[in-house]
C-alpha positions as CSV (number, residue, x, y, z in Angstrom):
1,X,-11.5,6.9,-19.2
2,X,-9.1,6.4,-16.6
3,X,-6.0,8.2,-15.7
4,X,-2.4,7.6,-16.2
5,X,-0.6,9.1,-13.7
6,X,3.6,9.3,-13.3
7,X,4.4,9.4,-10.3
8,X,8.2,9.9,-9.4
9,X,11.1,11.2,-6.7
10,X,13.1,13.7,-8.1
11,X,16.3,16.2,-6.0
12,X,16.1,19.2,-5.9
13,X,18.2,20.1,-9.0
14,X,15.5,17.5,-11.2
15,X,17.3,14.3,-10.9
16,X,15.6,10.6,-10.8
17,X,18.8,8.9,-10.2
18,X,22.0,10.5,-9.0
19,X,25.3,10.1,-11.1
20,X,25.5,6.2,-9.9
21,X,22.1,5.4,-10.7
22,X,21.2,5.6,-7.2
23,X,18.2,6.9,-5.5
24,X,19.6,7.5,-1.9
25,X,18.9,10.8,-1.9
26,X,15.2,9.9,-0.8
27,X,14.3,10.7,2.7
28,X,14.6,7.9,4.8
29,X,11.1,5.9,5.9
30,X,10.9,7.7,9.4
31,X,11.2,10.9,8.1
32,X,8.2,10.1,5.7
33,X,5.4,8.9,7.6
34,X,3.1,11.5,6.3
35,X,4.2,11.3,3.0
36,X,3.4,7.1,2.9
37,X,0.3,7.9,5.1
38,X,-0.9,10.4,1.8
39,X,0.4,7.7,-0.7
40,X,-1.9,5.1,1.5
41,X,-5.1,7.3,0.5
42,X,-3.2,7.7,-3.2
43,X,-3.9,4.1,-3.7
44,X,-7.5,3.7,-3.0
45,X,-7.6,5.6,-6.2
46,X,-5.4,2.9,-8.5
47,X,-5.7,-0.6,-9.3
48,X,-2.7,-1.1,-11.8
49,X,0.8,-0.4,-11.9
50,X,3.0,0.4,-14.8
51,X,6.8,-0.9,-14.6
52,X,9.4,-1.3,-17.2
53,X,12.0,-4.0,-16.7
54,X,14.5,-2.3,-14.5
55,X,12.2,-1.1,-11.8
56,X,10.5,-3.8,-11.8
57,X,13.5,-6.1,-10.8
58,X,14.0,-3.3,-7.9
59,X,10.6,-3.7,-6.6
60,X,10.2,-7.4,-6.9
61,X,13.2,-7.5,-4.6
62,X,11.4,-5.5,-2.2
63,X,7.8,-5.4,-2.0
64,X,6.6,-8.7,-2.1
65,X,8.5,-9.4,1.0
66,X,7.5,-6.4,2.8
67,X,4.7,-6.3,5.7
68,X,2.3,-3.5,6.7
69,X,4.2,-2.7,9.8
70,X,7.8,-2.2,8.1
71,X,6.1,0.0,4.9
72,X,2.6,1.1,5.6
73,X,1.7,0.8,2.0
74,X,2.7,-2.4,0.9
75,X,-0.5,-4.4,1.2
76,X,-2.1,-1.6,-1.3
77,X,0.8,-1.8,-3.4
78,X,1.2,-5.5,-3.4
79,X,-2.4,-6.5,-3.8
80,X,-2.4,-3.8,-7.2
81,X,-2.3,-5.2,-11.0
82,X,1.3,-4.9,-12.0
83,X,2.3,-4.9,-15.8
84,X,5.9,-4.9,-17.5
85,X,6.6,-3.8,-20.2
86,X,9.6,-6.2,-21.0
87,X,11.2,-7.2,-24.4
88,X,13.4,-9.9,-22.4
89,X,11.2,-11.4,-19.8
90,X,8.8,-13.7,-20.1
91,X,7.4,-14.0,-16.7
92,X,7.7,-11.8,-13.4
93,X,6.5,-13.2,-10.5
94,X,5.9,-11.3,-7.2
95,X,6.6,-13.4,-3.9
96,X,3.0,-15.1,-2.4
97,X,1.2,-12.3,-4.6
98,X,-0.2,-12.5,-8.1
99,X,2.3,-12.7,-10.9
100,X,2.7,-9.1,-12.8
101,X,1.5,-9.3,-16.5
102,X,4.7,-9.0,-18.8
103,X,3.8,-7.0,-22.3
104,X,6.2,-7.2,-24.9
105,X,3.8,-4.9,-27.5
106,X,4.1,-1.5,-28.6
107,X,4.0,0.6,-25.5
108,X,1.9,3.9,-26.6
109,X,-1.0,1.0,-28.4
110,X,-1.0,-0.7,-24.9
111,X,-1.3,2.3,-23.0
112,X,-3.7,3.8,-25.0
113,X,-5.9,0.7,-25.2
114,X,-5.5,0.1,-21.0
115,X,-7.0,3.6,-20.4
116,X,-10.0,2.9,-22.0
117,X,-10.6,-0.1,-19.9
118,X,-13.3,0.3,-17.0
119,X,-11.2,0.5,-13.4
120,X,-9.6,2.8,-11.6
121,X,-6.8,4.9,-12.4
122,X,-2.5,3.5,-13.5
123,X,0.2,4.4,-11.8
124,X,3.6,4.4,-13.5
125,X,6.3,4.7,-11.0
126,X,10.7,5.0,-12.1
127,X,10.6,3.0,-15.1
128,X,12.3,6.6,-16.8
129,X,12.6,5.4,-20.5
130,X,8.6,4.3,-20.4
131,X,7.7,7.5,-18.7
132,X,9.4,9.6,-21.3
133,X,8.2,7.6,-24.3
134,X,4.5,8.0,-22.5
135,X,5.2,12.1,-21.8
136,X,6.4,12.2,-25.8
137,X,3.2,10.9,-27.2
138,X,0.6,13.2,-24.3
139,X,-0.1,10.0,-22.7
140,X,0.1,11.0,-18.9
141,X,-2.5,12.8,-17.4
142,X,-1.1,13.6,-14.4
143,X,1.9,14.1,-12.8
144,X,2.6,13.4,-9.0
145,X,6.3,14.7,-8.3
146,X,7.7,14.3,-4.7
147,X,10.6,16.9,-4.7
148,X,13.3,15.7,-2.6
149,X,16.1,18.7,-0.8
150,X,18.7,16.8,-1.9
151,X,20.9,18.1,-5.1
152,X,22.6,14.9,-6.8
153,X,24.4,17.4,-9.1
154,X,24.1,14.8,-11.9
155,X,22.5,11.7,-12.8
156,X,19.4,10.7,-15.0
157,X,16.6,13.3,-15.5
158,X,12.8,12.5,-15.2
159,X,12.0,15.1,-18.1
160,X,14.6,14.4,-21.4
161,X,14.8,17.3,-23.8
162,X,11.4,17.6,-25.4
163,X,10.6,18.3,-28.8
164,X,7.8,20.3,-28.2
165,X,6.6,22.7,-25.0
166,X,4.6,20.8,-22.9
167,X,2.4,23.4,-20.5
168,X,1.0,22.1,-17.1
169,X,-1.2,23.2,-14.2
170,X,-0.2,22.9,-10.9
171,X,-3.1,21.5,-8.9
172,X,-1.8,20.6,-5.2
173,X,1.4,21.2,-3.3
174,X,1.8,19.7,0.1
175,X,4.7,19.9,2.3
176,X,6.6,17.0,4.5
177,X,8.4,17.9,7.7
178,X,11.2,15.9,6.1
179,X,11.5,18.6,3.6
180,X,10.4,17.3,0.5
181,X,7.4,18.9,-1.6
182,X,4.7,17.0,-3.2
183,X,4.1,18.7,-6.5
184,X,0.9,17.4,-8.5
185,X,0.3,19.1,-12.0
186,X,-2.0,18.2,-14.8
187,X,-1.1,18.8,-19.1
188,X,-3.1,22.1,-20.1
């Protein structure tokens, strides 16, 4: 079966977005080489991307366009399966690259019916209202956090008030000289 896997930038005090909806409080590219050159081996292990509507719009502004040399990962990224979960659009292309796969359905059936699909592991990345919806029904098996030391001291939260207590492992840490943590943890 293959992993779903959130992965997501939160500050310091557990913010996804600060108060504007922004997410400048990211550390800039060239203080991140290590951390892109860890998220280059990271996708070697995917071949499909998760995106709700919102993010996608943000990425397909971006990464399409992008080259190897200006963000080391965006051949990997680019070349991945994308699907978007969308109840407005009907199409989302990506640049020169292969259209992303827009799903209208019910999100937990389709995620459900994806992981028992032979590949390799999914990647969900912003896309907060999918992610929590997904974390709600025990759907992610993993969680890649990249802690940022930067406190927004407001904005949108990753983790919404849950229902019921959700216990995890933590299963690697690894440090950035730009500050930020890479936190991985797995549902017990």
């Amino acid at each position: 079966m293959r992993k779903l896997i959130l992965e997501e930038w939160l500050s310091l005090d557990g913010f996804a977005e600060d108060q504007k909806g922004q997410l400048d409080f990211f550390p800039p590219s060239h203080e991140n080489r290590y951390s892109d050159l860890d998220q280059l081996k990271f996708l070697d292990s995917v071949d499909t991307m998760i995106l709700g509507r919102k993010t996608y719009e943000l990425f397909a502004a971006f990464w399409p366009e992008a080259t190897s040399e200006q963000e080391v990962i965006a051949e990997k990224l680019n070349s991945l399966n994308k699907i978007v979960f969308s109840t407005t659009l009907k199409q989302a292309p990506w640049g020169k690259w292969p259209a992303a796969q827009v799903m209208n359905g019910d999100l937990v059936s389709e995620i459900k019916k994806l992981k028992q699909t032979n590949g390799k592991d999914i990647v969900i990345w912003g896309s907060l209202s999918l992610a929590q919806s997904l974390m709600k029904h025990q759907l992610i098996d993993e969680y890649h956090i990249q802690l940022c030391p930067t406190m927004t001291g407001g904005g949108r939260r990753l983790f919404p008030d849950l229902s019921q207590y959700q216990k995890l492992r933590l299963v690697e840490v690894r440090p950035y000289e730009s500050g930020a943590l890479f936190l991985s943890y797995i549902p017990l």
